[in-house]
The first five atom37 places (N, CA, C, CB, O) and aatype in JSON, in Angstrom:
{
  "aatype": [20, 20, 20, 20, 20, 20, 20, 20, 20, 20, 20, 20, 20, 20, 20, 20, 20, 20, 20, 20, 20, 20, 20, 20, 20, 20, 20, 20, 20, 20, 20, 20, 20, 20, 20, 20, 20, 20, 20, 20, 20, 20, 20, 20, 20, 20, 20, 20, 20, 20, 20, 20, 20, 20, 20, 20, 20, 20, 20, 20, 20, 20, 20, 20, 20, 20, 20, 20, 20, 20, 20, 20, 20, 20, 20, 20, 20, 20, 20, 20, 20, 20, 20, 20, 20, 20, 20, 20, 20, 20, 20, 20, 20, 20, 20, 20, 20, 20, 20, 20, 20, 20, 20, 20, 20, 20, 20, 20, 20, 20, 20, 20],
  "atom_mask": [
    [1, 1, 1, 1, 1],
    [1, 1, 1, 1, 1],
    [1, 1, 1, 1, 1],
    [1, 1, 1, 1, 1],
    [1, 1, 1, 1, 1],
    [1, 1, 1, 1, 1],
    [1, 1, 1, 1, 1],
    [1, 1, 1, 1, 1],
    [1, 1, 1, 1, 1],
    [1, 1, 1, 1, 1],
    [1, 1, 1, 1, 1],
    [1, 1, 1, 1, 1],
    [1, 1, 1, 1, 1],
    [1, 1, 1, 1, 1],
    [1, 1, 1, 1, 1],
    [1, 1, 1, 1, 1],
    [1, 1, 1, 1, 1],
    [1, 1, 1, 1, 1],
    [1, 1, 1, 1, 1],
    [1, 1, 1, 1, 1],
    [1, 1, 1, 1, 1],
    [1, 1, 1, 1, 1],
    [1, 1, 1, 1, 1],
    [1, 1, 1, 1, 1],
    [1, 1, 1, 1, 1],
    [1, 1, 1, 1, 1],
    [1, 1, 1, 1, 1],
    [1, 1, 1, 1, 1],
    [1, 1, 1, 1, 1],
    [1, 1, 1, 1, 1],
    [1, 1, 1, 1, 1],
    [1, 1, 1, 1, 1],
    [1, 1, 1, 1, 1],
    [1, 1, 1, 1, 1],
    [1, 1, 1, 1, 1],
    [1, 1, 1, 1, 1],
    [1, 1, 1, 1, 1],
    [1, 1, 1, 1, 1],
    [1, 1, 1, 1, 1],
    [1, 1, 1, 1, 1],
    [1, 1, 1, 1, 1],
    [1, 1, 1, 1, 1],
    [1, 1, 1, 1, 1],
    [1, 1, 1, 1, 1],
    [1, 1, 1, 1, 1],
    [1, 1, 1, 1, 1],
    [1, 1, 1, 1, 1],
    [1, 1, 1, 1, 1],
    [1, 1, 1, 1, 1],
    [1, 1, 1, 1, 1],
    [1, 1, 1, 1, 1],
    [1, 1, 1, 1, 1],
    [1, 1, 1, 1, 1],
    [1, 1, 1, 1, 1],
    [1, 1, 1, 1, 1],
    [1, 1, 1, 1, 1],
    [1, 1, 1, 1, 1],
    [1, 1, 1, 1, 1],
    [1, 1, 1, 1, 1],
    [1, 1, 1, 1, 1],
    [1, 1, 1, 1, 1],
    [1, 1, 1, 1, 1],
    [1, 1, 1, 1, 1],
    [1, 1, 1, 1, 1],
    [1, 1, 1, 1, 1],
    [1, 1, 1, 1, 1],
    [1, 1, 1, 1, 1],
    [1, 1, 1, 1, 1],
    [1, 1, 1, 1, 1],
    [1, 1, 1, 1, 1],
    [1, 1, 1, 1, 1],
    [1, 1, 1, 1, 1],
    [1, 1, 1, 1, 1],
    [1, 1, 1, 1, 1],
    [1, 1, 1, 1, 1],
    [1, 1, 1, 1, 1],
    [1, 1, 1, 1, 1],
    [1, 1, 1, 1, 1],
    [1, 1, 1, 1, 1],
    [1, 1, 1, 1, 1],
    [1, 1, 1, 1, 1],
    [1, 1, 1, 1, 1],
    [1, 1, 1, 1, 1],
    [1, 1, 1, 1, 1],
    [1, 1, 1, 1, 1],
    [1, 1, 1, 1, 1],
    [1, 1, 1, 1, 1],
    [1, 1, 1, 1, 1],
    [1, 1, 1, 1, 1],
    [1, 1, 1, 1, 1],
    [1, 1, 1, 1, 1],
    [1, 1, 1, 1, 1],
    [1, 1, 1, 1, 1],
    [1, 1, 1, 1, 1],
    [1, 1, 1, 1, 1],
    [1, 1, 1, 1, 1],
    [1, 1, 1, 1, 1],
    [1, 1, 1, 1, 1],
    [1, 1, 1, 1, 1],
    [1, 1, 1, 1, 1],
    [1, 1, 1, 1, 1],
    [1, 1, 1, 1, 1],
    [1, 1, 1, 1, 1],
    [1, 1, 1, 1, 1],
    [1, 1, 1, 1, 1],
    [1, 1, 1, 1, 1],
    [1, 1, 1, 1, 1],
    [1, 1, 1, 1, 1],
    [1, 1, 1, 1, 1],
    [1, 1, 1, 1, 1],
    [1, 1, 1, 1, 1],
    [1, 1, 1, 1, 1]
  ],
  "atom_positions": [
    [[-14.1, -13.89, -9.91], [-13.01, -13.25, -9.19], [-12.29, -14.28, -8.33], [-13.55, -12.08, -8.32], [-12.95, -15.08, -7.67]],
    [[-10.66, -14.3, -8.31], [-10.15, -15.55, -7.8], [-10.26, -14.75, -6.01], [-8.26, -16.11, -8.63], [-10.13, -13.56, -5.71]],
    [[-10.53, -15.91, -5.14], [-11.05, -14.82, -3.97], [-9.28, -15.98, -2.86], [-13.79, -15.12, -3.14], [-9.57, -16.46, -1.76]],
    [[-8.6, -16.07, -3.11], [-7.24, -16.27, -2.77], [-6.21, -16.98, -3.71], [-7.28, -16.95, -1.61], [-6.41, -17.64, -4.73]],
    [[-4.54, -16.53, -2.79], [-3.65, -16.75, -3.78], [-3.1, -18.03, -3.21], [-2.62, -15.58, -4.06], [-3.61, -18.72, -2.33]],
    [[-1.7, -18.27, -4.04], [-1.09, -19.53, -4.07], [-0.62, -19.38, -2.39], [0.23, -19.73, -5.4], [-0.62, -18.27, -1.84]],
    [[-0.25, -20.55, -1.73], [0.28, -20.04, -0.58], [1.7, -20.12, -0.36], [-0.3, -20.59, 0.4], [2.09, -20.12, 0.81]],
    [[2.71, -20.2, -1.51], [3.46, -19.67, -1.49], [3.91, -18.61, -2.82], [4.05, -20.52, -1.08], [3.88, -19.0, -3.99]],
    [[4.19, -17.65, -2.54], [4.39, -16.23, -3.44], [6.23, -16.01, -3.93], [3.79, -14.63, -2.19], [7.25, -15.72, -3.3]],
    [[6.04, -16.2, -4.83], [7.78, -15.88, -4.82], [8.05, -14.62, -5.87], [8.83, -17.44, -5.47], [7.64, -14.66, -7.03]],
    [[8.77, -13.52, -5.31], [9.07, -12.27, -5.67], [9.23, -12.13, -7.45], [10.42, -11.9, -4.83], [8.46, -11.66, -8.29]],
    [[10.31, -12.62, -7.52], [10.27, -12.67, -8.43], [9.27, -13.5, -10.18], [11.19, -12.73, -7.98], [9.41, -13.38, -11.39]],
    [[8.43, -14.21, -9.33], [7.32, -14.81, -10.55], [6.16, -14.32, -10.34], [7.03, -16.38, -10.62], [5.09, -14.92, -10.47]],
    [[6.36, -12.89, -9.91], [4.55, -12.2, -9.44], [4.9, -10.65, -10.25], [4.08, -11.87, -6.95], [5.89, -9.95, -10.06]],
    [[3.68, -10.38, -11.29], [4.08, -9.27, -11.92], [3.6, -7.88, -11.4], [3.71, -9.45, -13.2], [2.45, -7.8, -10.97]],
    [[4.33, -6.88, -11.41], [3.96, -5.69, -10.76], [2.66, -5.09, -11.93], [5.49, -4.6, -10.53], [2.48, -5.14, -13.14]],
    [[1.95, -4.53, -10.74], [0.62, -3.51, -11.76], [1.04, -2.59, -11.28], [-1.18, -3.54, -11.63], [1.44, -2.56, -10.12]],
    [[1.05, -1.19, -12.39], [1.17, 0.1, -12.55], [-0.15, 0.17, -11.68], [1.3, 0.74, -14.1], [-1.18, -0.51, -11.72]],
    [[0.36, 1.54, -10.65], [-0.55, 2.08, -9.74], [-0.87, 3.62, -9.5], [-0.16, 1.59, -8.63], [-1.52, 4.15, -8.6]],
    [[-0.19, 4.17, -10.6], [-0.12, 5.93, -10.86], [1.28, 5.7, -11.15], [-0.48, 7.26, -9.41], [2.1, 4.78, -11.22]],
    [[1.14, 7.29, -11.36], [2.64, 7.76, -12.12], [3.92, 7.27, -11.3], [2.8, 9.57, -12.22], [3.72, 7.8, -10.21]],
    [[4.83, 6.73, -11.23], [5.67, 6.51, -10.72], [5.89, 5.17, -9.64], [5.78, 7.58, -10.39], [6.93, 4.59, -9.34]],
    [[4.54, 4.93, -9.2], [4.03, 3.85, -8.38], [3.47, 2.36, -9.32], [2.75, 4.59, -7.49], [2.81, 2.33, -10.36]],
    [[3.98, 1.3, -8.55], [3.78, 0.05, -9.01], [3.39, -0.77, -7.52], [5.17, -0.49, -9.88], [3.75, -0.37, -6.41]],
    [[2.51, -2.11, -7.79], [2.23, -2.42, -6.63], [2.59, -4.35, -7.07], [0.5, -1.71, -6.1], [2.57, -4.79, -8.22]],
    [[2.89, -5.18, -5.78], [3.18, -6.57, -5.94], [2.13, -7.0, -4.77], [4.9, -7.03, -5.75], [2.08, -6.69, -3.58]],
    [[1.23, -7.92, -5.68], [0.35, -8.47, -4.87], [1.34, -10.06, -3.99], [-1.17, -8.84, -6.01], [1.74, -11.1, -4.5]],
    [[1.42, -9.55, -2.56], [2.14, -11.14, -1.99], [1.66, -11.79, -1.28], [3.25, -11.23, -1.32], [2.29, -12.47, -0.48]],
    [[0.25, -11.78, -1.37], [-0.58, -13.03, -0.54], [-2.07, -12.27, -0.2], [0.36, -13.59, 1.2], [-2.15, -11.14, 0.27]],
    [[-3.17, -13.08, -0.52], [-4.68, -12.7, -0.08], [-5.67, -13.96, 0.47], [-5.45, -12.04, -1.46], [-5.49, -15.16, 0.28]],
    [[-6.58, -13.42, 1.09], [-7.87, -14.52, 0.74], [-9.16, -13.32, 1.2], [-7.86, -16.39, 2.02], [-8.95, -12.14, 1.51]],
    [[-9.79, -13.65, 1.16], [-11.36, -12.7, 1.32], [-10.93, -12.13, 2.45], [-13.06, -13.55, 1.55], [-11.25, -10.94, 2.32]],
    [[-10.44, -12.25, 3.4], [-10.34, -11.41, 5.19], [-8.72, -10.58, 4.84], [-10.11, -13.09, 7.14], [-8.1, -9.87, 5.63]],
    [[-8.48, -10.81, 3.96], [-7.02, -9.82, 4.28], [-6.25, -9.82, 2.83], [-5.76, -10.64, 5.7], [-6.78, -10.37, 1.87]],
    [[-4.91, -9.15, 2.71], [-4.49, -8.64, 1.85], [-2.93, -8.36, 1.97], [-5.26, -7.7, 1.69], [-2.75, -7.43, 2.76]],
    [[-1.97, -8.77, 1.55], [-0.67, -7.71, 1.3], [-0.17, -7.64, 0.11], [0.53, -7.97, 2.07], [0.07, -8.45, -0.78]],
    [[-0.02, -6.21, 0.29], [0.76, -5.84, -0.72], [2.0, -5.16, -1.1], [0.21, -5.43, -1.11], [1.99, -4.05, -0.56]],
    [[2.84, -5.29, -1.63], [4.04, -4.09, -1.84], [3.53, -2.8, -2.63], [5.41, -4.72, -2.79], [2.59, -2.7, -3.42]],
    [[4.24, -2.07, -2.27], [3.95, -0.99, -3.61], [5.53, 0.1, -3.11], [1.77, 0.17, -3.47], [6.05, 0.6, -2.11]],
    [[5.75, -0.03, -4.72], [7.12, 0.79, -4.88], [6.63, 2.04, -5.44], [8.33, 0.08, -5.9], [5.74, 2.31, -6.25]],
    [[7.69, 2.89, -4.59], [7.74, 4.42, -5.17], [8.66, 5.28, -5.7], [7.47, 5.11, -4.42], [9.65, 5.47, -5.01]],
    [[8.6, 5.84, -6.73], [10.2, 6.66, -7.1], [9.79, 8.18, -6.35], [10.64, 6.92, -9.32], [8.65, 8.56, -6.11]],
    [[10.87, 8.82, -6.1], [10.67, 9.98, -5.75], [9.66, 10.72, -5.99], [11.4, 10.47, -6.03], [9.38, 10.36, -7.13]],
    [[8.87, 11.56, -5.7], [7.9, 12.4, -5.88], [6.94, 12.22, -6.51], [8.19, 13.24, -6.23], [6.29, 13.05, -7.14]],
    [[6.69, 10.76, -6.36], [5.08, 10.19, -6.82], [4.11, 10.56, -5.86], [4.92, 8.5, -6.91], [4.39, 11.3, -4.91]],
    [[3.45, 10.29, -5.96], [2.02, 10.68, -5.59], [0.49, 9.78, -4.83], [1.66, 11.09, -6.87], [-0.65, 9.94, -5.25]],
    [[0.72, 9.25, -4.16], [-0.6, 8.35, -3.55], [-1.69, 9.29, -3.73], [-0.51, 7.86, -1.8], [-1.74, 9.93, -2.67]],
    [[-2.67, 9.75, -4.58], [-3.75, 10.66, -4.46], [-5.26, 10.23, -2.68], [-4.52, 10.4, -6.43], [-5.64, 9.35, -1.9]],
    [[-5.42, 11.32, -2.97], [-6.32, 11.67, -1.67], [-7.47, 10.63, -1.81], [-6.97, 13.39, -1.64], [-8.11, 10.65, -2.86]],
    [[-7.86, 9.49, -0.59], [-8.77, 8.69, -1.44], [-9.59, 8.03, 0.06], [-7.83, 7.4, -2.7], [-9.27, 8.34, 1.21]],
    [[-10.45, 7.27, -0.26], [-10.6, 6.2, 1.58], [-11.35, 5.1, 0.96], [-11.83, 7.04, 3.34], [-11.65, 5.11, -0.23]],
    [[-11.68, 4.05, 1.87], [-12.06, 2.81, 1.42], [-12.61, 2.52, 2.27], [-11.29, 1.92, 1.03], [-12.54, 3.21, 3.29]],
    [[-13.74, 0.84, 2.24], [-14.18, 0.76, 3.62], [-13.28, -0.28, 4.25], [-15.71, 0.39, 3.76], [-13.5, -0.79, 5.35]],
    [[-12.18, -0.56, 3.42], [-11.0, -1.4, 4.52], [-10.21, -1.07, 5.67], [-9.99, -1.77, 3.91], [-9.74, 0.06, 5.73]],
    [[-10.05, -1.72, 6.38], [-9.16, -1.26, 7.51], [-7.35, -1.42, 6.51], [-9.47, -2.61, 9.26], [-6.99, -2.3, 5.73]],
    [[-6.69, -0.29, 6.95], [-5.24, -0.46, 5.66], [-3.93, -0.68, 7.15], [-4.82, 1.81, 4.2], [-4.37, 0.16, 7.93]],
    [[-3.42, -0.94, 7.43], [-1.79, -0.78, 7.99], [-0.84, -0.79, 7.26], [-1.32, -1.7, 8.81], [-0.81, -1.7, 6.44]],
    [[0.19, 0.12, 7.25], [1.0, -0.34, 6.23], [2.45, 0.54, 7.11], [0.39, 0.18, 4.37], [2.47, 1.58, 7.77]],
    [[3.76, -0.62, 6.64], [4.59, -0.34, 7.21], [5.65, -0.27, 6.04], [4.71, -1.15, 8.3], [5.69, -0.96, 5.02]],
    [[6.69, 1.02, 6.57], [7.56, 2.18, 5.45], [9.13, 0.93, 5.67], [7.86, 4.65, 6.38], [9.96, 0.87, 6.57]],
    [[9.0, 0.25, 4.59], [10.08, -0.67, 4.37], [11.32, -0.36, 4.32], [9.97, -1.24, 3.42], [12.31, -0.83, 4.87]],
    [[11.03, 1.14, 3.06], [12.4, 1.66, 2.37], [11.59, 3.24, 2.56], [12.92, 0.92, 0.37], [10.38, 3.42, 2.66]],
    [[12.53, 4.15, 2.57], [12.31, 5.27, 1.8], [11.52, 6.1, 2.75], [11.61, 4.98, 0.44], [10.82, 5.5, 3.58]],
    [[11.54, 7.35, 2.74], [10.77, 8.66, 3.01], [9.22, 9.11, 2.43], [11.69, 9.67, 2.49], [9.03, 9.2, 1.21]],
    [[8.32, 9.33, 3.25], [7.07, 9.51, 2.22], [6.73, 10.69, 3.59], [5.7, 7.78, 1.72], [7.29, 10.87, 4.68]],
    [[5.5, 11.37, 2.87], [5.11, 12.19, 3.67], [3.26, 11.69, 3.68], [5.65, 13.78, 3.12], [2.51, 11.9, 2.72]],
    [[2.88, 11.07, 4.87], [1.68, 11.02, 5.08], [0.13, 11.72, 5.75], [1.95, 10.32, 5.37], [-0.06, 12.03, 6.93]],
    [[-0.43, 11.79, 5.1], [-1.82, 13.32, 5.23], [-3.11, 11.32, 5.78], [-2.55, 14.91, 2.23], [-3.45, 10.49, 4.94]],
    [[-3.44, 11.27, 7.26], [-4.41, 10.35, 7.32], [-5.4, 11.32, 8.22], [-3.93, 8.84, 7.94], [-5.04, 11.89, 9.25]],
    [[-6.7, 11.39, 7.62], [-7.73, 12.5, 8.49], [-7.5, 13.92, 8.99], [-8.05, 11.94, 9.71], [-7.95, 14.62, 9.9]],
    [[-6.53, 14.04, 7.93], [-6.14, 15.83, 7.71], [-4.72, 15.74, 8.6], [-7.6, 17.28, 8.6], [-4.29, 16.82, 9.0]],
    [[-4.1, 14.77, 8.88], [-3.01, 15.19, 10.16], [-1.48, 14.64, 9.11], [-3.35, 13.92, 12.18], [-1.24, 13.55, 8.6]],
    [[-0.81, 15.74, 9.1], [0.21, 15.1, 8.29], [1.73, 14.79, 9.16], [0.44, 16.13, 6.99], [2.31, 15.46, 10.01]],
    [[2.02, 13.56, 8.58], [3.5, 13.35, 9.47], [4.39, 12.51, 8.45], [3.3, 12.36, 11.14], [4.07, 11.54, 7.76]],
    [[5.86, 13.33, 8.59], [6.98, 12.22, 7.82], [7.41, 10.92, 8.63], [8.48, 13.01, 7.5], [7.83, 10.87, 9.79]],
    [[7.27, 10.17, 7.97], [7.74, 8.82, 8.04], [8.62, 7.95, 7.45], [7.03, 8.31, 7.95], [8.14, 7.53, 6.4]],
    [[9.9, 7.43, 7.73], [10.29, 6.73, 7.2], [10.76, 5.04, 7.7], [10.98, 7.5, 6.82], [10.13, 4.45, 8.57]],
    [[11.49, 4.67, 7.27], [12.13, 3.24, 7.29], [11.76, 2.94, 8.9], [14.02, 3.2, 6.86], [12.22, 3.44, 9.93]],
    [[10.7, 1.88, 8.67], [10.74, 0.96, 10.09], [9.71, 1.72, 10.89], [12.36, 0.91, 11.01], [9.53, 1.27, 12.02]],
    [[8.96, 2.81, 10.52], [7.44, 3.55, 10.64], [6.59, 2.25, 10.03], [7.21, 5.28, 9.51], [6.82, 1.34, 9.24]],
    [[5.2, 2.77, 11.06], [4.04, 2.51, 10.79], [2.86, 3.11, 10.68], [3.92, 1.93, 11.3], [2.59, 4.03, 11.46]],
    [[1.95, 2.72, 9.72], [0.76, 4.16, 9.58], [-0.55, 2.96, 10.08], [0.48, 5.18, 7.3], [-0.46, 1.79, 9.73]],
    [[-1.75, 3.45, 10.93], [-2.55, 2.9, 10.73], [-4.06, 3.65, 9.94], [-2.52, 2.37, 11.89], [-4.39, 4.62, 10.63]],
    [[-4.74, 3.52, 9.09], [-5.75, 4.05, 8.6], [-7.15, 3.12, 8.89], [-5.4, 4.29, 7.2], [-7.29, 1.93, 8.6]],
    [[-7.95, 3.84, 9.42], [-9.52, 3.39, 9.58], [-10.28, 3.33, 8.45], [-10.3, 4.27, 10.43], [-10.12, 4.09, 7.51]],
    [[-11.21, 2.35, 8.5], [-11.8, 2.31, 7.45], [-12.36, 3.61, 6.65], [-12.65, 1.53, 7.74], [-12.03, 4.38, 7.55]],
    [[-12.89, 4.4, 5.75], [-13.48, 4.84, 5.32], [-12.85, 6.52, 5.58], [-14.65, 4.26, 5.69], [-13.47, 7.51, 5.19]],
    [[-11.48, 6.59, 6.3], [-10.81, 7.57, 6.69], [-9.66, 8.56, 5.46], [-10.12, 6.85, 7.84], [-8.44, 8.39, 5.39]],
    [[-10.15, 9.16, 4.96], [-8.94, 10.28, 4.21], [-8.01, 9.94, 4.15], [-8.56, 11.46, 4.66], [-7.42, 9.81, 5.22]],
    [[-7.27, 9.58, 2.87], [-5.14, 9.49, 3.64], [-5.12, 9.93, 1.84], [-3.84, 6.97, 4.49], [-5.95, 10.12, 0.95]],
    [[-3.83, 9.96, 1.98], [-2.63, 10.44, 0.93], [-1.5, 10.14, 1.17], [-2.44, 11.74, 0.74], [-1.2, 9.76, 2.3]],
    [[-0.44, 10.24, 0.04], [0.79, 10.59, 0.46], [1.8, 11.01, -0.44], [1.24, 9.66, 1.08], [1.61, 10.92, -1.65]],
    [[3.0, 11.54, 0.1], [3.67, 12.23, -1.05], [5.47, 11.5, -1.05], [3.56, 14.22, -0.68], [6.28, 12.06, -0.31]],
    [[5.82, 10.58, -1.69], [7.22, 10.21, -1.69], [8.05, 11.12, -1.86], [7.52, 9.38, -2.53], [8.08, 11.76, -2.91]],
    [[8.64, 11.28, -1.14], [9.69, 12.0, -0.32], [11.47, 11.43, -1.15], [9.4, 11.37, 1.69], [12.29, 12.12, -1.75]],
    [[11.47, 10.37, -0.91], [12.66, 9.74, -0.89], [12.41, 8.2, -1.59], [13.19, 9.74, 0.64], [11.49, 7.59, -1.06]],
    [[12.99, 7.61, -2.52], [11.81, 6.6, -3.22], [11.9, 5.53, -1.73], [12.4, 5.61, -5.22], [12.45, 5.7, -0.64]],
    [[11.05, 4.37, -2.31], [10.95, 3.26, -1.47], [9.52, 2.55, -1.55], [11.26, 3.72, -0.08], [8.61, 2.74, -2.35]],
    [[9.6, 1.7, -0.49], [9.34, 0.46, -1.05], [7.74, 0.88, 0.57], [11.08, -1.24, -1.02], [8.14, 1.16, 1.7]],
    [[6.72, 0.85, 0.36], [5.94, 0.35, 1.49], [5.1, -1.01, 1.51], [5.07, 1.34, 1.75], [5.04, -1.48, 0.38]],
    [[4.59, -1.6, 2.24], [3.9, -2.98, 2.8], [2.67, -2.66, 3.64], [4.96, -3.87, 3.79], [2.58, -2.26, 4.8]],
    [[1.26, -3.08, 2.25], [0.52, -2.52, 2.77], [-0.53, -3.85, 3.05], [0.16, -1.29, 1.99], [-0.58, -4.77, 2.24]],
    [[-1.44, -3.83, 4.4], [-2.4, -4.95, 4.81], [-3.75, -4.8, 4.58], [-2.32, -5.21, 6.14], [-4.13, -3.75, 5.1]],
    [[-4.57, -5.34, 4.06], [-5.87, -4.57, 3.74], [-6.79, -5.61, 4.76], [-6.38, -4.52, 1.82], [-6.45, -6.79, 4.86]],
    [[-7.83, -5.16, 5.4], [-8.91, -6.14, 5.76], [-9.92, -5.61, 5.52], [-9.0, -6.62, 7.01], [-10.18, -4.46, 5.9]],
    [[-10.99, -6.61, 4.6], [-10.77, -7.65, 3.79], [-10.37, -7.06, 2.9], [-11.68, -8.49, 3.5], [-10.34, -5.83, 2.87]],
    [[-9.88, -7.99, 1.76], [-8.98, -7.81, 1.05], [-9.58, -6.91, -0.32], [-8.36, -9.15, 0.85], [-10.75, -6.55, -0.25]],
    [[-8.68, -6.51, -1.69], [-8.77, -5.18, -1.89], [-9.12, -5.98, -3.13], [-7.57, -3.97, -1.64], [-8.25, -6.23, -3.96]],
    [[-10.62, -6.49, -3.31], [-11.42, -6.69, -4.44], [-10.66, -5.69, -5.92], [-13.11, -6.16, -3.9], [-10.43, -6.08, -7.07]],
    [[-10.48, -4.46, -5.34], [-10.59, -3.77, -6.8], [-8.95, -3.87, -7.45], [-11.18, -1.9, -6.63], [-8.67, -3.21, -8.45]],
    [[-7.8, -4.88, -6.7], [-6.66, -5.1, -6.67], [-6.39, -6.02, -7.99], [-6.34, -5.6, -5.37], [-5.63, -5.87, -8.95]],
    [[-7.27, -7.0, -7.65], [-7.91, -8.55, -8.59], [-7.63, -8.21, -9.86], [-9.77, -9.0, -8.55], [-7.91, -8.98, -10.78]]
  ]
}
């Protein structure tokens, strides 16, 4: 498993992985303690109900989503921030497409 990336990432020479229906994700920089990632959404995709033992932050770049973290739901958009605890419930439901930026610590082995 490569356990970090190049240290410089350029948008366009990094290929998106399908991440569910409608969702795609761009890996833009890792090493074993951390993680970012993009992940694009078209309208009314779907983040399914899930938790991890990473700590996640992730901030709403583009677009409308509706977020469910430990049963509490709130809309968020452009220039919002969500924080999720490790091992904590979340979801979410795109609203409006767009683009979110997500941080993982440590980083998201099952991404690789």
């Amino acid at each position: 498993m490569k356990t970090g990336s190049d240290l410089f990432l350029f948008k366009d020479e990094i290929s998106w992985c399908p991440a569910g229906d409608g969702i795609r994700r761009q890996i833009m920089g890792f090493d074993t303690q951390i993680m970012l990632v993009k992940v694009e959404f078209q309208k009314g995709a779907i983040g399914s109900e899930h938790s991890h033992y990473h700590c996640q932050s992730t901030y709403v770049a583009s677009g409308v989503f509706e977020f469910t973290v430990d049963g509490i739901m709130k809309k968020v958009k452009e220039g919002d921030g969500i924080y999720i605890p490790p091992n904590v419930k979340h979801s979410t439901r795109c609203i409006e497409s767009g683009m979110l930026i997500d941080a993982f610590s440590p980083m998201r082995e099952d991404f690789i």
